[in-house]
VEXDOSE-470459 format. One record per residue (C-alpha): residue in one letter; x, y, z; chain. Coordinates in Angstrom, 1 decimal, padded with zeros to 4 digits. Layout:
BEGIN
pt rest = A&xx = X&yy = Y&zz = Z&kette = A
...
***
This chain:
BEGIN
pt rest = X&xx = 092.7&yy = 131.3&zz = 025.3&kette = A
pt rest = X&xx = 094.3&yy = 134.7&zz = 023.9&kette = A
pt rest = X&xx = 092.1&yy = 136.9&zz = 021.3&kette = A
pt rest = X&xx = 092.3&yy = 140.5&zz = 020.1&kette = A
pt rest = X&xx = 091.4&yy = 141.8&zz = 023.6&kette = A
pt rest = X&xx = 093.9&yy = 139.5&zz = 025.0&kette = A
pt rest = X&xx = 094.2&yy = 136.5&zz = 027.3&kette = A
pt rest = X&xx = 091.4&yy = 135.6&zz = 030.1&kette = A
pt rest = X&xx = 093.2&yy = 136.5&zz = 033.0&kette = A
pt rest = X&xx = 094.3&yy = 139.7&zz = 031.5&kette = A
pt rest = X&xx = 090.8&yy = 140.8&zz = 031.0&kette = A
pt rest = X&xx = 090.2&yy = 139.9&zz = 034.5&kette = A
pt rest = X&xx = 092.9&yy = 142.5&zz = 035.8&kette = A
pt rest = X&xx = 091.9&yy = 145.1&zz = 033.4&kette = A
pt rest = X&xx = 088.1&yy = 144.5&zz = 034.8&kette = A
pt rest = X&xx = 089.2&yy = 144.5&zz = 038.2&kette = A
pt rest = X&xx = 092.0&yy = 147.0&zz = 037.7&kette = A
pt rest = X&xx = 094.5&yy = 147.9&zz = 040.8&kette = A
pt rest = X&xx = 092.3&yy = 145.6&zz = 043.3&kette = A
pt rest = X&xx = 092.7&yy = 142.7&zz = 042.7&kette = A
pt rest = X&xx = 096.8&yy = 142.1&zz = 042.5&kette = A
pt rest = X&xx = 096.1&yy = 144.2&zz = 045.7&kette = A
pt rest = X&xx = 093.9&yy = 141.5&zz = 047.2&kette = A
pt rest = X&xx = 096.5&yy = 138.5&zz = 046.0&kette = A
pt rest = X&xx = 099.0&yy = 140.3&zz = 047.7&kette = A
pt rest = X&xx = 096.8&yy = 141.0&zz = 051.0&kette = A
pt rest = X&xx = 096.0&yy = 137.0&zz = 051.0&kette = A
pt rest = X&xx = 099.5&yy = 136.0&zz = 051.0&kette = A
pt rest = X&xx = 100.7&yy = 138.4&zz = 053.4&kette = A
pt rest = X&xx = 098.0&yy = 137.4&zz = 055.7&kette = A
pt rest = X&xx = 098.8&yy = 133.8&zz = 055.2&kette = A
pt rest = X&xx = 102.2&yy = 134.0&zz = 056.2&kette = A
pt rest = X&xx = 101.4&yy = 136.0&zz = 059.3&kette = A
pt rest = X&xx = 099.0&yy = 133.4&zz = 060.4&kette = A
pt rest = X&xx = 101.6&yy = 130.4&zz = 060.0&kette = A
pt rest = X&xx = 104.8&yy = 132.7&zz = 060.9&kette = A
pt rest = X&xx = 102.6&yy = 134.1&zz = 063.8&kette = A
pt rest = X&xx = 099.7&yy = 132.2&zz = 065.0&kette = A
pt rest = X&xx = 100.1&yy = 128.8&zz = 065.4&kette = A
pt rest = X&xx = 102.2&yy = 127.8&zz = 068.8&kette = A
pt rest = X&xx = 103.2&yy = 125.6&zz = 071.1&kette = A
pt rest = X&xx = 101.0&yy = 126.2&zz = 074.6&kette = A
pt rest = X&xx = 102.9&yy = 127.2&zz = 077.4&kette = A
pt rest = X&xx = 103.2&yy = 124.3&zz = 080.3&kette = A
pt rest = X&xx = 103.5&yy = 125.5&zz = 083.7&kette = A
pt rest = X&xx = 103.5&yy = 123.5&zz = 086.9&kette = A
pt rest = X&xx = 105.5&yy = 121.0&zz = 089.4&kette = A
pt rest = X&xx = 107.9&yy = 119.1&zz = 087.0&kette = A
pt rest = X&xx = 106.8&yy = 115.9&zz = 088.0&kette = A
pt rest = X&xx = 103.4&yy = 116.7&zz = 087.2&kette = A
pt rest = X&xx = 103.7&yy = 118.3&zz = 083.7&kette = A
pt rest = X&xx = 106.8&yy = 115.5&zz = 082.5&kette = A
pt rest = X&xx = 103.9&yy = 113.0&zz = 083.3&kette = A
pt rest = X&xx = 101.1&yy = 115.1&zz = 081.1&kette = A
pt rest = X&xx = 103.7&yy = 115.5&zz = 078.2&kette = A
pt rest = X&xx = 103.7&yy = 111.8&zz = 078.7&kette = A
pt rest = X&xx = 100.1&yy = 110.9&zz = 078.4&kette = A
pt rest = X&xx = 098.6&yy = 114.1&zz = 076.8&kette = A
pt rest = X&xx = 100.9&yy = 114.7&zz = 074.1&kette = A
pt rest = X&xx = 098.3&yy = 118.0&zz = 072.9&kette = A
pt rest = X&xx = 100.1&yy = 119.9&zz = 075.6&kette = A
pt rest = X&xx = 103.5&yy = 120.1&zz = 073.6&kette = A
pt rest = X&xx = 101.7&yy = 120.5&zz = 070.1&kette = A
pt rest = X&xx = 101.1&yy = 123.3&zz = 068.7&kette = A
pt rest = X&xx = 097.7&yy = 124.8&zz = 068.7&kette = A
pt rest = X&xx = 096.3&yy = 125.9&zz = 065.4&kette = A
pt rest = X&xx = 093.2&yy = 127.9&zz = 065.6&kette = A
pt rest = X&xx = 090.9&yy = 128.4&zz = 062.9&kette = A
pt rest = X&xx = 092.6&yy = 130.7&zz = 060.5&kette = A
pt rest = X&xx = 089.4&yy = 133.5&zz = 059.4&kette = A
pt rest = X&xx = 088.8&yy = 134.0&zz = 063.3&kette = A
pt rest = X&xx = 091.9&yy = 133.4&zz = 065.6&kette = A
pt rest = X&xx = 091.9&yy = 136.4&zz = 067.8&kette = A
pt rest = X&xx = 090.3&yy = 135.8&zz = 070.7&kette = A
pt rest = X&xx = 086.8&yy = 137.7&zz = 071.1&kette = A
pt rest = X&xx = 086.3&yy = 136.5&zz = 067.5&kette = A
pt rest = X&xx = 086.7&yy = 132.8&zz = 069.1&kette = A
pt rest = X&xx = 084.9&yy = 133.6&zz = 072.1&kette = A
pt rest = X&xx = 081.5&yy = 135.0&zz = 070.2&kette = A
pt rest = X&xx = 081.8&yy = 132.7&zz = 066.9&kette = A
pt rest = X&xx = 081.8&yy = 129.0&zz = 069.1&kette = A
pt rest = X&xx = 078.0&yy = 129.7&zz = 070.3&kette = A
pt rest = X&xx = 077.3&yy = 129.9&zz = 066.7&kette = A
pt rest = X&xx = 079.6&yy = 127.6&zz = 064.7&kette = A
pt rest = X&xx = 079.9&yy = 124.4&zz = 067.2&kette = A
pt rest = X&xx = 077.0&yy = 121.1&zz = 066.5&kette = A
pt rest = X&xx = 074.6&yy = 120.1&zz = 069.1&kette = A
pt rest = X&xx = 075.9&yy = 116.4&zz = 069.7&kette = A
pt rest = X&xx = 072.7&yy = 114.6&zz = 070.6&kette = A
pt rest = X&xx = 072.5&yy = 113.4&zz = 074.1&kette = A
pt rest = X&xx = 070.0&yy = 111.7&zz = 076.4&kette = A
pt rest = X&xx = 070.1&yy = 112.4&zz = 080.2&kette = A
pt rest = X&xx = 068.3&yy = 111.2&zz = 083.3&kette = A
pt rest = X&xx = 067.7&yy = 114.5&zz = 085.5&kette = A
pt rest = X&xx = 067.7&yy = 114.2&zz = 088.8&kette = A
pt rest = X&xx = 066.8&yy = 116.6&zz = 092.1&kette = A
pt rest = X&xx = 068.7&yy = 117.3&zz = 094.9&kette = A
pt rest = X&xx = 067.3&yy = 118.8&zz = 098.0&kette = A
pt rest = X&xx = 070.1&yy = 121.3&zz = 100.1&kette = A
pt rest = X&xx = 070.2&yy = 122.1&zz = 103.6&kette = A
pt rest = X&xx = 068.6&yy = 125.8&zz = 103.6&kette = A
pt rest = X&xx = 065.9&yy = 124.8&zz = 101.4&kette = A
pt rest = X&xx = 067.2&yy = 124.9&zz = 097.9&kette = A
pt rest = X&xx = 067.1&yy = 122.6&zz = 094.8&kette = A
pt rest = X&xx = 069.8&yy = 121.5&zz = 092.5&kette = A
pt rest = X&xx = 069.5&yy = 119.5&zz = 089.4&kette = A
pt rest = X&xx = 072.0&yy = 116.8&zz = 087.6&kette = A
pt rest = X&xx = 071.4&yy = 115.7&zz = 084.7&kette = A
pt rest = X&xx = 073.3&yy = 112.4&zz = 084.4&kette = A
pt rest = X&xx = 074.7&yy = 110.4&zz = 081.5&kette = A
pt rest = X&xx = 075.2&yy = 107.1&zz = 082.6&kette = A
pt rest = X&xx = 076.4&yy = 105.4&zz = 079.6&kette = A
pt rest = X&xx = 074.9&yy = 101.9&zz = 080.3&kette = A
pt rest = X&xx = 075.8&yy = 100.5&zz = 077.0&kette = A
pt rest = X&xx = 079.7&yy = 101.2&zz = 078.2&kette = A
pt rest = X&xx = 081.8&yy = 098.5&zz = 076.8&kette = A
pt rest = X&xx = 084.9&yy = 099.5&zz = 078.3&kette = A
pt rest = X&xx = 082.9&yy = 099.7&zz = 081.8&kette = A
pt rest = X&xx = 080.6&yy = 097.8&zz = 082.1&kette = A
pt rest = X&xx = 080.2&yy = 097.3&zz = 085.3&kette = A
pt rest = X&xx = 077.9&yy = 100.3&zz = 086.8&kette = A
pt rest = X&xx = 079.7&yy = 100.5&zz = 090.4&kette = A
pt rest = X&xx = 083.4&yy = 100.7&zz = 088.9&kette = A
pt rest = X&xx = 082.3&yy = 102.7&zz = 085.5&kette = A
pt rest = X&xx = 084.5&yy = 106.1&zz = 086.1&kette = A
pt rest = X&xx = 082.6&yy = 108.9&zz = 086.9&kette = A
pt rest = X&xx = 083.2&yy = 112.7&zz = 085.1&kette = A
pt rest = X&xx = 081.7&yy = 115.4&zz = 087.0&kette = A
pt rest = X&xx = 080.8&yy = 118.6&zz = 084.7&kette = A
pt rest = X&xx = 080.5&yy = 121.9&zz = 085.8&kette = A
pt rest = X&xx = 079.0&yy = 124.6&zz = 083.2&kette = A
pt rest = X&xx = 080.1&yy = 128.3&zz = 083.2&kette = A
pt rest = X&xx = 077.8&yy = 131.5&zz = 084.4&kette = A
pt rest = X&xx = 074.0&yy = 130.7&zz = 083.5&kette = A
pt rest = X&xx = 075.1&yy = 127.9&zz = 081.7&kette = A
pt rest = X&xx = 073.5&yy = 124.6&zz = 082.2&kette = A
pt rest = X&xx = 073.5&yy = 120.5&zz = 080.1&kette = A
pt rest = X&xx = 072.4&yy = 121.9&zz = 076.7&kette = A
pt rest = X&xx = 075.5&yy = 124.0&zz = 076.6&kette = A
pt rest = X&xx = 077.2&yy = 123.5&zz = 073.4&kette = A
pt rest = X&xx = 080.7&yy = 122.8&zz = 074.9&kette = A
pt rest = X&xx = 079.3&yy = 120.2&zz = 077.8&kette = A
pt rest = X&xx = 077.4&yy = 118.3&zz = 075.1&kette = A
pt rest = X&xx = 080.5&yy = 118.2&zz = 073.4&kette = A
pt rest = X&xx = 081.8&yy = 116.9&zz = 076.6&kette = A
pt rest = X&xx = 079.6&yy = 114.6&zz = 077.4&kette = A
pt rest = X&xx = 080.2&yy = 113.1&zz = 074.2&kette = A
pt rest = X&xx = 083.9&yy = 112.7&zz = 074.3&kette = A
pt rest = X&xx = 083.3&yy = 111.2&zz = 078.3&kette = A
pt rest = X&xx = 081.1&yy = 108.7&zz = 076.8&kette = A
pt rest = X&xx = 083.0&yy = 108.0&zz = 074.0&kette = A
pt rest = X&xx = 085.6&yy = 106.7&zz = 076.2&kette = A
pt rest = X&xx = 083.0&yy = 104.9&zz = 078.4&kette = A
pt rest = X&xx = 082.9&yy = 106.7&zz = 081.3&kette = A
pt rest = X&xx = 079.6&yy = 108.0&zz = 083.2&kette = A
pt rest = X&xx = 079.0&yy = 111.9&zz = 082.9&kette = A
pt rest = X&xx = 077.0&yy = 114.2&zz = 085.6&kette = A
pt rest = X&xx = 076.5&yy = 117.3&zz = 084.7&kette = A
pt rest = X&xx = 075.3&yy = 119.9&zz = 087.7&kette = A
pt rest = X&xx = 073.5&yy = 122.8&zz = 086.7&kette = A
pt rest = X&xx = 073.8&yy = 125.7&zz = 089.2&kette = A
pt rest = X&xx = 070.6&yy = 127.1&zz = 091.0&kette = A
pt rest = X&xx = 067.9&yy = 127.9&zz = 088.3&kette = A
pt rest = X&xx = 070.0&yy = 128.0&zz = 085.1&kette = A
pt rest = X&xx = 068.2&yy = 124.9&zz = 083.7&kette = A
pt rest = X&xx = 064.3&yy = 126.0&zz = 084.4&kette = A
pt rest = X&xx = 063.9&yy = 124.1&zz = 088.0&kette = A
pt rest = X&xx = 062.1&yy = 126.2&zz = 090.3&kette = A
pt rest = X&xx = 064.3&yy = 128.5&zz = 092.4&kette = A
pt rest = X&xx = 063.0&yy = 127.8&zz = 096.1&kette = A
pt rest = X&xx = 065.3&yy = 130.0&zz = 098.0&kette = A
pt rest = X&xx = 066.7&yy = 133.8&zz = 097.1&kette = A
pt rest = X&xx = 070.4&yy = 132.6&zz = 097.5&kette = A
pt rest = X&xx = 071.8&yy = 131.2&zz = 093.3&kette = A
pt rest = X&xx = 075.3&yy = 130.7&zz = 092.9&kette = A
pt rest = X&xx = 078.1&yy = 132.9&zz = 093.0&kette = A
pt rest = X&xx = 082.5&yy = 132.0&zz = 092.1&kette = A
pt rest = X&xx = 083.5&yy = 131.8&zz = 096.1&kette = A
pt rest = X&xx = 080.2&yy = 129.7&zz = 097.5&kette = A
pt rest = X&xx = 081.3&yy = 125.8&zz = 096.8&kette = A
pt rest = X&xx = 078.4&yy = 124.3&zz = 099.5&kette = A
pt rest = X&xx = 076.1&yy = 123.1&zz = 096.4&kette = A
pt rest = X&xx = 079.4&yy = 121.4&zz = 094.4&kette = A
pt rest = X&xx = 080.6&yy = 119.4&zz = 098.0&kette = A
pt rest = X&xx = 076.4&yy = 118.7&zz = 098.4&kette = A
pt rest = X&xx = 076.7&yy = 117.1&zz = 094.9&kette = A
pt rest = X&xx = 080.0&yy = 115.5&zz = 095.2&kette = A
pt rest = X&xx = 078.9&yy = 113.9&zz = 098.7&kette = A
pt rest = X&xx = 075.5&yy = 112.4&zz = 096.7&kette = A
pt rest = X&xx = 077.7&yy = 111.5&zz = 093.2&kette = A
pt rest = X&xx = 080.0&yy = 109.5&zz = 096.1&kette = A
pt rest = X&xx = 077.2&yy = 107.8&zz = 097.7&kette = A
pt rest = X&xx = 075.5&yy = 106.6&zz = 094.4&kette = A
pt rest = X&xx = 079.2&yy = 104.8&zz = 093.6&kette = A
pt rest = X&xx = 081.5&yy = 104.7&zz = 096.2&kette = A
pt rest = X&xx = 083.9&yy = 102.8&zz = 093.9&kette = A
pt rest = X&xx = 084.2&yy = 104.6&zz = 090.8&kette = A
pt rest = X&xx = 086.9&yy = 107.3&zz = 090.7&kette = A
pt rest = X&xx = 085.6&yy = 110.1&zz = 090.3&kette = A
pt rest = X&xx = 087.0&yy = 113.2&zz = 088.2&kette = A
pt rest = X&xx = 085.7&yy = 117.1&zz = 088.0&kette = A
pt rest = X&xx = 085.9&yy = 119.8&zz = 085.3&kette = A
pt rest = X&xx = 085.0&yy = 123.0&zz = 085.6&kette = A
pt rest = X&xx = 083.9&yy = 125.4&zz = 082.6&kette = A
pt rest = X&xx = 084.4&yy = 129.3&zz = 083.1&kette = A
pt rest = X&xx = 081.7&yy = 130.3&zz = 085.9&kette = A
pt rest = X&xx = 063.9&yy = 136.5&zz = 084.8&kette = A
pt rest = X&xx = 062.1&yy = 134.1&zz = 086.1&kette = A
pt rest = X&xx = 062.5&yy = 134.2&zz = 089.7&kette = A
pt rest = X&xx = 061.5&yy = 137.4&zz = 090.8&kette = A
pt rest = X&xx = 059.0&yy = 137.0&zz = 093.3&kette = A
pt rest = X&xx = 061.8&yy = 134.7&zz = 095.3&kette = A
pt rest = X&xx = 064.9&yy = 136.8&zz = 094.7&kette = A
pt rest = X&xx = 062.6&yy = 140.1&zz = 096.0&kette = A
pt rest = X&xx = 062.4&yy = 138.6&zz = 099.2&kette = A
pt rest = X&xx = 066.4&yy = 139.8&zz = 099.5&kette = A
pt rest = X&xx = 067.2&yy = 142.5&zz = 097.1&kette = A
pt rest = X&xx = 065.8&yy = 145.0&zz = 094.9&kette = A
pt rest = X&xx = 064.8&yy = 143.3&zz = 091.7&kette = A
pt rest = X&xx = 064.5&yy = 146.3&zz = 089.4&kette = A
pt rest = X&xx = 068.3&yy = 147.7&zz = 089.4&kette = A
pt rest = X&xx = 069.2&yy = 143.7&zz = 089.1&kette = A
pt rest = X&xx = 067.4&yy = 143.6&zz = 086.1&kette = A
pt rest = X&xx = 069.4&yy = 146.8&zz = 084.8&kette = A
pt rest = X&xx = 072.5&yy = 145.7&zz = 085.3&kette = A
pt rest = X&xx = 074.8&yy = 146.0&zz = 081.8&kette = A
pt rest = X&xx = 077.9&yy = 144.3&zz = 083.3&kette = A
pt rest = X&xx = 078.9&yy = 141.2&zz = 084.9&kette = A
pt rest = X&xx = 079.9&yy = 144.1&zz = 087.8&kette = A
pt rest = X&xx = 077.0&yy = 145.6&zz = 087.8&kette = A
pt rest = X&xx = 075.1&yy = 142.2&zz = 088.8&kette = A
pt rest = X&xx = 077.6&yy = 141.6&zz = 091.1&kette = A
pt rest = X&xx = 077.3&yy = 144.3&zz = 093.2&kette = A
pt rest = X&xx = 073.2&yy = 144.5&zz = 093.2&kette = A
pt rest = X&xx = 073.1&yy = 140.9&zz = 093.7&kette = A
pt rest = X&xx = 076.0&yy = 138.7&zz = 094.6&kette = A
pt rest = X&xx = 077.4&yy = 140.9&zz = 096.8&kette = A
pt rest = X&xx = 074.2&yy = 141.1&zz = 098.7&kette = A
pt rest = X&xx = 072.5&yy = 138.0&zz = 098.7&kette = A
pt rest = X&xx = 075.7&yy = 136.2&zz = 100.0&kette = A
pt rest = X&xx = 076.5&yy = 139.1&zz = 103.0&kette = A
pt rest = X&xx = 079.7&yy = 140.9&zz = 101.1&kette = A
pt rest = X&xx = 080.2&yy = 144.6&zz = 101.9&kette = A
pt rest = X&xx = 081.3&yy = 145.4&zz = 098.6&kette = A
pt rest = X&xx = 081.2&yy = 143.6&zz = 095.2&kette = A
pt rest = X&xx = 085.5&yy = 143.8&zz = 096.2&kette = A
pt rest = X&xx = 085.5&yy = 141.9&zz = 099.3&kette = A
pt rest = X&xx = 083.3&yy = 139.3&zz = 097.2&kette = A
pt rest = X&xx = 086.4&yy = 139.0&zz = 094.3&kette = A
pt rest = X&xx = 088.6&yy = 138.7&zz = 096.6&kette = A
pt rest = X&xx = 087.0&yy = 136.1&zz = 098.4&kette = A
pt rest = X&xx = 086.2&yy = 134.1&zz = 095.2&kette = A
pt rest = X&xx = 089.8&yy = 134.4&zz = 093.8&kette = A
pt rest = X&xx = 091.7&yy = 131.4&zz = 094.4&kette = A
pt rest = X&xx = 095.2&yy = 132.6&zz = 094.6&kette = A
pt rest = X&xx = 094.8&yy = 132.7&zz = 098.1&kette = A
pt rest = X&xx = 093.6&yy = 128.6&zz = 098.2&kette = A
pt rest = X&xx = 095.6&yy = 127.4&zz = 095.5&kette = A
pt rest = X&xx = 098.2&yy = 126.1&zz = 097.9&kette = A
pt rest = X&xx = 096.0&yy = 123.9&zz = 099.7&kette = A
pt rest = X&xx = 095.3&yy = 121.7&zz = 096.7&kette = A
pt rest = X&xx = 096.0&yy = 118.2&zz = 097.1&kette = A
pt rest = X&xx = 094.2&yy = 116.6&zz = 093.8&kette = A
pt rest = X&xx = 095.9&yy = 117.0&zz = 090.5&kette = A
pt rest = X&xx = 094.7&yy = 120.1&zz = 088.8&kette = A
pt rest = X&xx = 095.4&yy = 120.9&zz = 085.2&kette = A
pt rest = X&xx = 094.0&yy = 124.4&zz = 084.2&kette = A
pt rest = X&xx = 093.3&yy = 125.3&zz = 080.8&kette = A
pt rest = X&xx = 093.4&yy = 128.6&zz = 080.0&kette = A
pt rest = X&xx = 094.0&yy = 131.0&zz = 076.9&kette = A
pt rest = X&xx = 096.6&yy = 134.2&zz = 076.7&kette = A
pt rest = X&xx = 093.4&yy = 136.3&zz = 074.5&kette = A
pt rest = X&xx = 090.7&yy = 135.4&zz = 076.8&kette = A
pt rest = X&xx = 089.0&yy = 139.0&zz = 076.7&kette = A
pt rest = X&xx = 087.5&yy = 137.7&zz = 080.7&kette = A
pt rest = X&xx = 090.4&yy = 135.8&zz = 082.4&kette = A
pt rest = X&xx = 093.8&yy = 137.7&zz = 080.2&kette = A
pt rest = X&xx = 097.5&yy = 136.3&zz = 080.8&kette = A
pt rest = X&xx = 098.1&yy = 138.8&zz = 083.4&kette = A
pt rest = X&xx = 095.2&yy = 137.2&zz = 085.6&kette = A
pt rest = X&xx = 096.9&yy = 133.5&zz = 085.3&kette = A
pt rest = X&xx = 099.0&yy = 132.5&zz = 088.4&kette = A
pt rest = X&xx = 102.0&yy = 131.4&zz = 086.8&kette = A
pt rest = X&xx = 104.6&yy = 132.0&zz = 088.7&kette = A
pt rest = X&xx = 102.7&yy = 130.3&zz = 091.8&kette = A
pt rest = X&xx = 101.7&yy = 127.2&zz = 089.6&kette = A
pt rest = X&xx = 106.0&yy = 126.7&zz = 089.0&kette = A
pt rest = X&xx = 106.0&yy = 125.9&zz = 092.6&kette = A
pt rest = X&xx = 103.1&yy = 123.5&zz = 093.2&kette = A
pt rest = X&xx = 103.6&yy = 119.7&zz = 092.5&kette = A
pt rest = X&xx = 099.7&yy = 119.4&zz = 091.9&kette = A
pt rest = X&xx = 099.4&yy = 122.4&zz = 089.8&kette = A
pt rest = X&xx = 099.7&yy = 122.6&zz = 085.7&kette = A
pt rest = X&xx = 098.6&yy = 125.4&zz = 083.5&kette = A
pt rest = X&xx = 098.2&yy = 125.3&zz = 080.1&kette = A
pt rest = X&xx = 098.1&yy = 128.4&zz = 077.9&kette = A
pt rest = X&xx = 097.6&yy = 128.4&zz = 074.5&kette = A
pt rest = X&xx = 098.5&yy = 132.0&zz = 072.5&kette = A
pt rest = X&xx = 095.1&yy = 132.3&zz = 071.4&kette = A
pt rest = X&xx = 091.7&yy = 130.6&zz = 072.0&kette = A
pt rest = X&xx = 089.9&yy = 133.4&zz = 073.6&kette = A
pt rest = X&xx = 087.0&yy = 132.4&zz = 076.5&kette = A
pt rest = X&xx = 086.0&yy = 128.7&zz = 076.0&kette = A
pt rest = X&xx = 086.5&yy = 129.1&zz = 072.1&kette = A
pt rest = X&xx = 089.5&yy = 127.0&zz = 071.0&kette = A
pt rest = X&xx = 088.1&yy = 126.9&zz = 067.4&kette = A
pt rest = X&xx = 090.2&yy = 124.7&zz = 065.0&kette = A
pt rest = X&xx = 090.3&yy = 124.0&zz = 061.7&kette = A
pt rest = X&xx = 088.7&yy = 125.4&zz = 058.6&kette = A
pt rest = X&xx = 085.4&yy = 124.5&zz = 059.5&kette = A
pt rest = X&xx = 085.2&yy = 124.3&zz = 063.2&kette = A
pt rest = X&xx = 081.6&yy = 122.9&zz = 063.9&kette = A
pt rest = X&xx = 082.6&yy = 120.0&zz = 065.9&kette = A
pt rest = X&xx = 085.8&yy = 118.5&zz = 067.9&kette = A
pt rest = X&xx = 087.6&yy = 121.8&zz = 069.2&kette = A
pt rest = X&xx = 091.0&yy = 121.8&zz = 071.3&kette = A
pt rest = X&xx = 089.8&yy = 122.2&zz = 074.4&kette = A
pt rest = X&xx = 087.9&yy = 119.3&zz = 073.8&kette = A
pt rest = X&xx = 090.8&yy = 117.2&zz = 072.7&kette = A
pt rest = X&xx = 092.7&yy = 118.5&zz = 076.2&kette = A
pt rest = X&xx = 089.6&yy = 117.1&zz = 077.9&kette = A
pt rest = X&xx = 089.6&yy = 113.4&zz = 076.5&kette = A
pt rest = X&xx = 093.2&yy = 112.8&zz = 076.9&kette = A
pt rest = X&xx = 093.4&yy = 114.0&zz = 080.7&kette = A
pt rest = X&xx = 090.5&yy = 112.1&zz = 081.7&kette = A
pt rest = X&xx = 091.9&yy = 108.7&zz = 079.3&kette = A
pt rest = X&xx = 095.7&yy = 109.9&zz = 081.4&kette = A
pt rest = X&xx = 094.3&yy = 110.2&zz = 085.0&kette = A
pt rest = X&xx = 091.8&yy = 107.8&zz = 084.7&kette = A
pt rest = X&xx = 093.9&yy = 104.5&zz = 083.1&kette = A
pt rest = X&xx = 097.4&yy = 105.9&zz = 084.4&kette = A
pt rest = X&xx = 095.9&yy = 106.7&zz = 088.1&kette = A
pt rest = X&xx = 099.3&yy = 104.8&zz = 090.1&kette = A
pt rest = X&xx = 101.8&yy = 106.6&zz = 087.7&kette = A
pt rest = X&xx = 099.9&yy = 109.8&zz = 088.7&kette = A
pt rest = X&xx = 099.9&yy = 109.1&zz = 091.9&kette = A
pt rest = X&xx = 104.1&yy = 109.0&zz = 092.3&kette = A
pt rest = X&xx = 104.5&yy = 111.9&zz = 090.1&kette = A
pt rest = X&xx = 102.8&yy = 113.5&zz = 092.9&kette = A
pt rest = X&xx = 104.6&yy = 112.2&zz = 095.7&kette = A
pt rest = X&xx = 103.3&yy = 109.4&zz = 098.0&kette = A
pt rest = X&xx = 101.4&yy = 112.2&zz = 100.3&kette = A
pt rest = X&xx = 099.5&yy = 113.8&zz = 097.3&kette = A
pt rest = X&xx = 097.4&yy = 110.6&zz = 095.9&kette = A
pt rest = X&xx = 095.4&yy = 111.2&zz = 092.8&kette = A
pt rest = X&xx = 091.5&yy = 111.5&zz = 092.5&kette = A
pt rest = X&xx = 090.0&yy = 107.7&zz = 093.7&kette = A
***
């Protein structure tokens, strides 16, 4: 509609004046960065044999990865997930396990009775979860999960490291990245309750307990710790006999166990994570092991993988999850030969 003060959009750039053909121009040029720039394919590294059958059976490993557009860079991704992702509902049975020096762990157990696929308890597969540092079940990103898992009909356990879900801590000793007594205490029992479902693991990342943790260490400087190193070396380093919050990194890394894996590993891993970055990812030692595959997608940052415009629900990482666990646990012979008769996958 034009009149004597002219047509509508003309008023609108003489009300807005220079800004707005400066923001119509800012949009596009941002848009074409993002699709020019920010979507790629993730970077596949690993024993060939191994990664040809993952292109085979995960076919998200050679697609490219597009994170949400208004917050791809990577401490954006990391912060906004805790905020944007749902809460899938999910009903566990929790369960206590008594260690060897006193201690207490709790699972929290999904069994997915109503499996159709499975329905047979004793054979139902069985996905192990294990939450990230003082993470526990509730965890957005394990309900999500758990979800997917069940979903697909398998049986989900989710264990919750010392004292991150509200069980009593009985002992001084937590959890720290290079102590793995609790997980082979928990694997034994998971084994035990059903020697014949195969069994598969996935690992996430890595108060009220002072009177117990005082018994070992100073509480107050714990307390007043404002980095993950800080903690480290007025607790971790301590409670489990390091010298120096260094000797305890070292011992936790696993570049210096990687080699002894047997199982088929697939790591998934982001090139913007702001707490594990590229140059941290063992590349060039995953080229040469045959049970070995990392995936790294351009962007992602720490356990984020937001996609799509409104990212509140199904995220990549989560799409990575359902089709390993569909690829190793229906394809289980095929993975197998890929990795050589003396390498058997997880039974």
């Amino acid at each position: 509609m034009r009149g004597a003060l002219g047509s509508l959009p003309e008023l609108l750039l003489r009300g807005w004046g220079e800004p707005l053909p400066l923001l119509l121009a800012a949009s596009a040029a941002f848009l074409c960065y993002y699709w020019v720039r920010v979507p790629q394919r993730p970077l596949l590294v690993g024993g060939l044999p191994f990664c040809t059958f993952l292109e085979t059976h995960c076919p998200v490993v050679s697609e490219p990865f597009y994170p949400t557009p208004w917050c791809f860079e990577g401490r954006l991704q990391t912060l906004l997930r805790f905020f944007l992702q749902s809460r899938p509902q999910v009903s566990y049975r929790s369960e206590l396990l008594r260690t060897a020096d006193g201690g207490q762990l709790l699972l929290d157990w999904a069994d997915n009775a109503e499996s159709q696929r499975y329905p047979e308890p004793g054979t139902r597969p069985t996905v192990l979860l294990l939450p990230g540092l003082t993470s526990n079940s509730q965890a957005t990103y394990i309900l999500h999960l758990v979800q997917q898992a069940s979903r697909a009909g398998y049986r989900t356990v989710v264990f919750n490291n010392r004292g991150c879900k509200g069980e009593e801590l009985l002992t001084p000793r937590a959890f720290c990245a290079s102590n793995t007594e609790d997980l082979q205490t928990v694997v034994t029992h998971i084994k035990a309750q059903h020697p014949r479902a195969p069994l598969l693991a996935v690992g996430v990342s890595l108060g009220g307990h002072r009177k117990v943790i005082a018994e070992k260490v100073d509480v107050e400087p714990v307390l007043q710790a404002r980095s993950i190193r800080e903690f480290d070396e007025r607790y971790t380093a301590v409670v489990f006999g390091y010298g120096t919050c260094a000797e305890y990194y070292q011992d936790a890394s696993p570049s210096h166990l990687v080699h002894a894996v047997r199982l088929p590993v697939l790591c998934l891993n982001a090139a913007d994570d702001p707490f594990s970055p590229l140059q941290a990812i063992p590349l060039a030692t995953a080229r040469h092991l045959p049970t070995l595959a990392v995936l790294v997608t351009a962007r992602g940052g720490h356990i984020g993988f937001l996609e799509g415009l409104f990212p509140r629900h199904e995220s990549y990482m989560d799409r990575v999850f359902a089709q390993f666990l569909a690829a190793a646990f229906e394809h289980s012979q095929e993975l197998s030969r890929s990795l050589g008769t003396e390498r058997p996958a997880p039974q």
